[in-house]
C-alpha positions as CSV (number, residue, x, y, z in Angstrom):
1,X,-42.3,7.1,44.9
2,X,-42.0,10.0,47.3
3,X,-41.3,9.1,50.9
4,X,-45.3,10.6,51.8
5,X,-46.7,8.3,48.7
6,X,-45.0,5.2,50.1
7,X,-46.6,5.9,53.6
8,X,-49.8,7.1,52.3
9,X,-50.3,3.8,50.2
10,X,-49.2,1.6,53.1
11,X,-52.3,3.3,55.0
12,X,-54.6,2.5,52.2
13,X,-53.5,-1.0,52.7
14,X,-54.1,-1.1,56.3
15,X,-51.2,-0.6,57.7
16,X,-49.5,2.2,59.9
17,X,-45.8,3.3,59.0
18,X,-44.0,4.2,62.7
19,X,-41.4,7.2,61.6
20,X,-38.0,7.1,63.0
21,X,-38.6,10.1,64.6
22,X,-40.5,8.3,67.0
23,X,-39.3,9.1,70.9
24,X,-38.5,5.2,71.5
25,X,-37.3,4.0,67.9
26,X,-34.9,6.8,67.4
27,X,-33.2,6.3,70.7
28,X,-32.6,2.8,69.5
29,X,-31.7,3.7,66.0
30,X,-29.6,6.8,67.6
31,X,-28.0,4.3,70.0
32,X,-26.2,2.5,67.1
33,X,-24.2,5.2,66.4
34,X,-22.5,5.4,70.0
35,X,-20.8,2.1,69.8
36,X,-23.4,-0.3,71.2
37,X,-21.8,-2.9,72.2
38,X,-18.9,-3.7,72.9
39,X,-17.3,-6.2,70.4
40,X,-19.1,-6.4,66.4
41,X,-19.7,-3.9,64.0
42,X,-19.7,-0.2,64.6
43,X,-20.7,3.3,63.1
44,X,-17.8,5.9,63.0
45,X,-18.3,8.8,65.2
46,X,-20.3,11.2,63.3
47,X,-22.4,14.4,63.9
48,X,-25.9,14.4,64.8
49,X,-27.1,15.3,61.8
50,X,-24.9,13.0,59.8
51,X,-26.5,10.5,62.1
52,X,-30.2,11.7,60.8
53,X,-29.1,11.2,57.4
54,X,-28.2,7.6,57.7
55,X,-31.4,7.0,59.4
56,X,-33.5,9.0,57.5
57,X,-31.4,7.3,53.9
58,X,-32.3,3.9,55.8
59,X,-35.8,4.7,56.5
60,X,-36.5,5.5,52.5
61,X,-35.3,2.4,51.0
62,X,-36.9,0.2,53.8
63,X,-40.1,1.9,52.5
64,X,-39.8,1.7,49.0
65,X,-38.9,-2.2,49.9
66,X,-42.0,-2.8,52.1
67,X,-44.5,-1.1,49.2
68,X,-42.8,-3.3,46.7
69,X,-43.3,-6.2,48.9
70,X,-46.9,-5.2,49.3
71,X,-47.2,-5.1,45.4
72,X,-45.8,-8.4,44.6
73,X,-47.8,-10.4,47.2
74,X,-50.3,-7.9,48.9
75,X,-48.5,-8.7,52.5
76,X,-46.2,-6.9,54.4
77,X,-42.9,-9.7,55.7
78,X,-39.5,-8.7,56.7
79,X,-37.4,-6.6,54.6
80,X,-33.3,-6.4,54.3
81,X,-31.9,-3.3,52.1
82,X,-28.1,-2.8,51.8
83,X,-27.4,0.5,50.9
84,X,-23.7,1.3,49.3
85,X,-22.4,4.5,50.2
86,X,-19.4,6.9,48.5
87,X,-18.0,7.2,52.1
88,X,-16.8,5.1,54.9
89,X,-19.3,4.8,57.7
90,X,-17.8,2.4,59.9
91,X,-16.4,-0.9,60.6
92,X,-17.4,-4.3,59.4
93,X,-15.8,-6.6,61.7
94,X,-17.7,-9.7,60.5
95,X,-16.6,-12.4,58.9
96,X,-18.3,-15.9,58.2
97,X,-17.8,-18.2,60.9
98,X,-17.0,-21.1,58.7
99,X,-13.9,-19.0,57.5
100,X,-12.6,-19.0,60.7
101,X,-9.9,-20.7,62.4
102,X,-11.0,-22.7,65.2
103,X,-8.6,-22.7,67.3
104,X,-8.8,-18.7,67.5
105,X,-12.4,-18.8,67.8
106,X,-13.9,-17.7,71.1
107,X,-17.7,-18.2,72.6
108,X,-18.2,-15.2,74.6
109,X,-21.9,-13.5,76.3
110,X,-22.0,-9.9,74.7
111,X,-23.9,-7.7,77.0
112,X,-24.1,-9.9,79.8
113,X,-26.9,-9.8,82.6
114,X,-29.3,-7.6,80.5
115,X,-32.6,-9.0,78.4
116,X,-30.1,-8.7,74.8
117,X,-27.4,-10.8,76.2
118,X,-26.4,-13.6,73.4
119,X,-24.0,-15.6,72.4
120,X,-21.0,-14.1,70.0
121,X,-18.4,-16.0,68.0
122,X,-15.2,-13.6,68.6
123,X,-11.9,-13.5,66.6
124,X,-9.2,-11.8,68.2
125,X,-7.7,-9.5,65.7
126,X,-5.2,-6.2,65.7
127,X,-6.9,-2.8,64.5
128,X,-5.6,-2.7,61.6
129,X,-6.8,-6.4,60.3
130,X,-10.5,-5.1,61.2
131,X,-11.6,-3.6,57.8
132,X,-13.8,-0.6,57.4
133,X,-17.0,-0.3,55.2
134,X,-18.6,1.9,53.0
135,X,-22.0,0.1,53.3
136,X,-24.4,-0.1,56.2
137,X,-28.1,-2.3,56.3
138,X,-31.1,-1.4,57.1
139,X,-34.0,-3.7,58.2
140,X,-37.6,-3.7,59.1
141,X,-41.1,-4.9,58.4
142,X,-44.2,-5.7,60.4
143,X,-44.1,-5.5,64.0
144,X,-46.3,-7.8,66.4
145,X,-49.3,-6.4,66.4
146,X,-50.1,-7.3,63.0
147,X,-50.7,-4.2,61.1
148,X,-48.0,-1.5,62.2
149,X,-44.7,-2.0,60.1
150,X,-41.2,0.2,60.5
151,X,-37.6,0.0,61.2
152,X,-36.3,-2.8,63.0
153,X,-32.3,-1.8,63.0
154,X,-29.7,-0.5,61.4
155,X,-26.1,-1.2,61.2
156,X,-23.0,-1.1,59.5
157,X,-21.8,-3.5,57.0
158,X,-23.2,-5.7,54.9
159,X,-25.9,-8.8,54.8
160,X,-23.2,-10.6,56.8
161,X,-24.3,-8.5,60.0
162,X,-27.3,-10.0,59.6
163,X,-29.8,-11.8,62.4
164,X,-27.9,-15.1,61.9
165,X,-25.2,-14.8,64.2
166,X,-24.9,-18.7,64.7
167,X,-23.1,-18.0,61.0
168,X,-21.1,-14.7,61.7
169,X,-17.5,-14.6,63.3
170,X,-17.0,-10.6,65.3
171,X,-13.4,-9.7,64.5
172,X,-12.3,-7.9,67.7
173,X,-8.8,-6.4,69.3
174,X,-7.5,-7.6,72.8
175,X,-8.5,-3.9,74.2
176,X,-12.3,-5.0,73.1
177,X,-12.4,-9.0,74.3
178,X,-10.3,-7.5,77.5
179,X,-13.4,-5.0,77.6
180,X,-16.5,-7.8,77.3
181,X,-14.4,-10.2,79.8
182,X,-14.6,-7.9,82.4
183,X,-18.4,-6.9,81.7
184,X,-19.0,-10.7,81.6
185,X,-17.4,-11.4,85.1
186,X,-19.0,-8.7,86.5
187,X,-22.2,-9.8,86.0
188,X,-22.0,-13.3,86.5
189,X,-24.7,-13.5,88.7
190,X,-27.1,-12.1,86.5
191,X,-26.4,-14.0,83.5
192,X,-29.3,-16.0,82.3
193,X,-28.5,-18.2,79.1
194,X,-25.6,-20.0,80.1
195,X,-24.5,-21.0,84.0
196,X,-22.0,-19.4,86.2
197,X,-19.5,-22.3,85.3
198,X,-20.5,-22.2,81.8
199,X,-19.4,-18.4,81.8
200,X,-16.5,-18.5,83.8
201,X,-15.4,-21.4,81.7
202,X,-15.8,-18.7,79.0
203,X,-14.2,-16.3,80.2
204,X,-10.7,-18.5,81.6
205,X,-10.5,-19.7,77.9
206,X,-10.2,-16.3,76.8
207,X,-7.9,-15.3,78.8
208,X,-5.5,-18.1,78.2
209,X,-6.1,-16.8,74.6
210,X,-5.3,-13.4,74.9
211,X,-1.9,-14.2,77.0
């Protein structure tokens, strides 16, 4: 089905498609590409059109997904789409927490003092152990108010740079956790889901790490 059928046939349903395009969802799409964050997964630098091919690849196969979904079981729900590529596109630097040793394992706040702070499991790891990827994964479905559906993110890798994060281990080099340690200290005041001790406690175990 033609990108214009799938959105037409989601209107018939009811439901409004929000293009990427959109001012506020391609500035977080966009964003992606410009190594958010500091430790976890990352696009390769890339052109700006290269960039609006990856979106615009991850937008079609969301669609397809959601007018499938709406076939099978006449309701819109979330929707994951991994989409395999003939190039590499960035890093995956994920790996399943369960796989990882413990003792190397580190708790860290990944953008601290801002409304998407969390909590990260971090793996120190050279540059060269952080493999790249030729797959990237696209995710989206309905959004709050109940009848508008879209994008939610992209990024690269696999399913395993999923939502579940609890699950996933970031592989990242002393440079990076160096990086995030600072950002953390410097906003300990305006960290919110752990204490100042908590975080500071966080931060001295990493450094003993990293010596």
């Amino acid at each position: 089905m033609q990108h214009s059928d799938s959105v037409q046939y989601l209107e018939r349903a009811g439901f409004h498609f929000k293009p990427a395009e959109s001012p506020d969802l391609w500035t977080h799409l966009e964003s992606r590409f410009g190594g958010a964050g500091i430790v976890g997964p990352k696009f390769a630098p890339m052109s700006a059109s290269f960039v609006a091919e990856l979106i615009g690849q991850g937008e079609d196969v969301l669609l397809e997904a959601l007018v499938e979904m709406h076939r099978r079981s006449g309701a819109l729900g979330r929707v994951v789409q991994v989409i395999d590529l003939p190039y590499v596109v960035g890093t995956g630097a994920a790996i399943p927490l369960a796989k990882a040793d413990p003792a190397r394992v580190l708790r860290l706040i990944d953008q601290p003092g801002t409304p998407k702070e969390r909590i990260v499991h971090v793996v120190p790891a050279s540059a060269d152990d952080i493999p790249v990827t030729t797959r990237m994964t696209a995710t989206g479905g309905l959004y709050p108010d109940g009848h508008t559906a879209g994008y939610f993110d992209l990024r690269p890798g696999g399913p395993e740079t999923g939502d579940d994060e609890s699950a996933v281990a970031w592989l990242a080099t002393r440079d990076e956790i160096a990086a995030l340690l600072s950002e953390m200290e410097a906003n300990l005041d305006d960290v919110t889901i752990r204490s100042r001790k908590e975080t500071e406690d966080m931060i001295a175990k990493a450094g003993r790490l990293l010596r």
